[in-house]
C-alpha atoms as one frame of an Amber mdcrd trajectory, in Angstrom:
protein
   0.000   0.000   0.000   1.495   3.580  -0.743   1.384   6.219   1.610   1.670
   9.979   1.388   5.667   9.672   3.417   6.422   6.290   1.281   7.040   3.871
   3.847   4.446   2.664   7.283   6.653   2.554  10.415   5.819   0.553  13.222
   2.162   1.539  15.018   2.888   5.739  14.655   0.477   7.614  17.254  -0.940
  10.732  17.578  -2.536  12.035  20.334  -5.278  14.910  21.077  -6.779  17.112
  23.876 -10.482  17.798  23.483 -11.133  21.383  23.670 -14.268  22.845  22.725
 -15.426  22.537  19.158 -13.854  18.951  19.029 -17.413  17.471  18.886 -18.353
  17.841  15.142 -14.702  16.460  14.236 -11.362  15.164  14.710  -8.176  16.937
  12.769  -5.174  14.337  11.791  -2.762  16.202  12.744  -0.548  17.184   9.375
   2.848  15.312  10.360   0.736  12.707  10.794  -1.073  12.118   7.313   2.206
  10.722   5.953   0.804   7.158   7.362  -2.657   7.867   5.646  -2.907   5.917
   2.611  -2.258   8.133  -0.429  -5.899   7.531  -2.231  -8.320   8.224   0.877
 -10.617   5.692   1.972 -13.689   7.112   2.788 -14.212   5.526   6.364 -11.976
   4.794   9.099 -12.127   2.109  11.872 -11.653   3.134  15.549 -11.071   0.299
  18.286 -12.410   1.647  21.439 -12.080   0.509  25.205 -14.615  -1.117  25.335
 -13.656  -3.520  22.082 -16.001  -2.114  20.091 -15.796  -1.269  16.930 -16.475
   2.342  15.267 -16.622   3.543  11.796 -16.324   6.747  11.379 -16.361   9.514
   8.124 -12.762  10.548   6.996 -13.163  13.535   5.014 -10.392  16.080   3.332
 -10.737  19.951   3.022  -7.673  21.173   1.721  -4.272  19.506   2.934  -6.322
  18.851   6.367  -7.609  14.979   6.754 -11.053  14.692   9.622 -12.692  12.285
  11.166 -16.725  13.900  10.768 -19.656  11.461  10.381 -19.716   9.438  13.431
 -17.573  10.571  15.134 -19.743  12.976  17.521 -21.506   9.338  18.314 -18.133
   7.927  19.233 -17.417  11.134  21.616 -21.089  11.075  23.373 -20.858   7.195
  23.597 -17.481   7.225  25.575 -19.011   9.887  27.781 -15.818  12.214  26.488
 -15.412  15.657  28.199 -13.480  18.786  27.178  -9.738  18.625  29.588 -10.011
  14.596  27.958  -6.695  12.934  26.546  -7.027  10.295  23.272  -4.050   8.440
  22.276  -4.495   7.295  19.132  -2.486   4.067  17.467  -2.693   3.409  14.107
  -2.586  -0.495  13.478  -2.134   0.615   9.157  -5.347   0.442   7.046  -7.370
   3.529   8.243  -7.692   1.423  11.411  -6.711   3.085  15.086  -6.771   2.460
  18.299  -8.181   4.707  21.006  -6.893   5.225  24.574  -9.198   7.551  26.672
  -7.480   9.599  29.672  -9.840  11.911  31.975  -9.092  14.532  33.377  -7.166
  12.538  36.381  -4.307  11.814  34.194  -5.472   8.133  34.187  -6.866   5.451
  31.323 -10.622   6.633  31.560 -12.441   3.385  33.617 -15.053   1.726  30.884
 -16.467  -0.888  32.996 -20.297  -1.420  32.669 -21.775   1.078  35.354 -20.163
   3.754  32.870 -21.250   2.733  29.316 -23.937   4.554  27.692 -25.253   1.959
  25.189 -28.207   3.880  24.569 -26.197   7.015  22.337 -24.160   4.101  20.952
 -25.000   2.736  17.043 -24.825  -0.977  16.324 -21.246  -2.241  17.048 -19.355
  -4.978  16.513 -17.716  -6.807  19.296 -14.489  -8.229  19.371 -13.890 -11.650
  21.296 -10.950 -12.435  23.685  -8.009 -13.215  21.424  -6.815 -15.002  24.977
  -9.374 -17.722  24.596  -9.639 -18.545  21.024  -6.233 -18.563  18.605  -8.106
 -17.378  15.847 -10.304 -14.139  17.123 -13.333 -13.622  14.912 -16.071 -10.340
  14.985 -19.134 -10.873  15.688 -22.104  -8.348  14.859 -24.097  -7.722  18.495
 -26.223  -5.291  16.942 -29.896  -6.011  17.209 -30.933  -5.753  13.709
């Protein structure tokens, strides 16, 4: 696969602070788009705490590169704040994972009493890779 720098080191990062007007969408940074395939898919996959799995919108206006269509879902889902940190990894093929950090300075707690399935779309649920040598998806949505 080409990409806009040429070659795909090892898992790059990037990381962001949500401030306000974060909500609507998420900037690549611009160093940062050298990892981004060179023809732009159209949709990008974000693995979440709670091993979910979100698509969300990539759009480009001008040299800048967004995440936009779903990804206000993703924020309200994960109960995200403003003063929030988000490590981002990305895993090559428009796919990344996300690390939430609160305002504590710690790995945001996703255990059940916080989820808020009900702003959440249909998601697809990874099983324990620790259990099974060949982890599969499996659609949990209802319909």
């Amino acid at each position: 696969m080409a990409t806009r720098g040429g070659c795909l080191p090892q898992r790059p990062h990037f990381f962001k602070f949500l401030f306000p007007g974060l909500s609507a969408n998420l900037r690549i940074p611009s160093k940062f788009q050298r990892h981004i395939p060179s023809e732009l898919p159209k949709k990008a996959v974000l693995l979440c705490p709670r091993h979910q799995v979100w698509e969300v919108e990539v759009c480009q206006a001008g040299p800048d590169i967004f995440f936009q269509r779903g990804w206000p879902e993703f924020m309200k889902a994960h109960d995200m704040h403003i003063g929030y940190f988000l490590l981002f990894q990305y895993n090559g093929n428009m796919n990344f994972e996300v690390k939430v950090f609160d305002t504590t300075c710690c790995l945001k707690d996703y255990s059940l009493k916080h989820c808020t399935s009900a702003a959440a779309p249909p998601y697809i649920k990874i099983e324990d890779s620790s259990t099974n040598e060949n982890p599969e998806l499996s659609d949990t949505s209802d319909g």
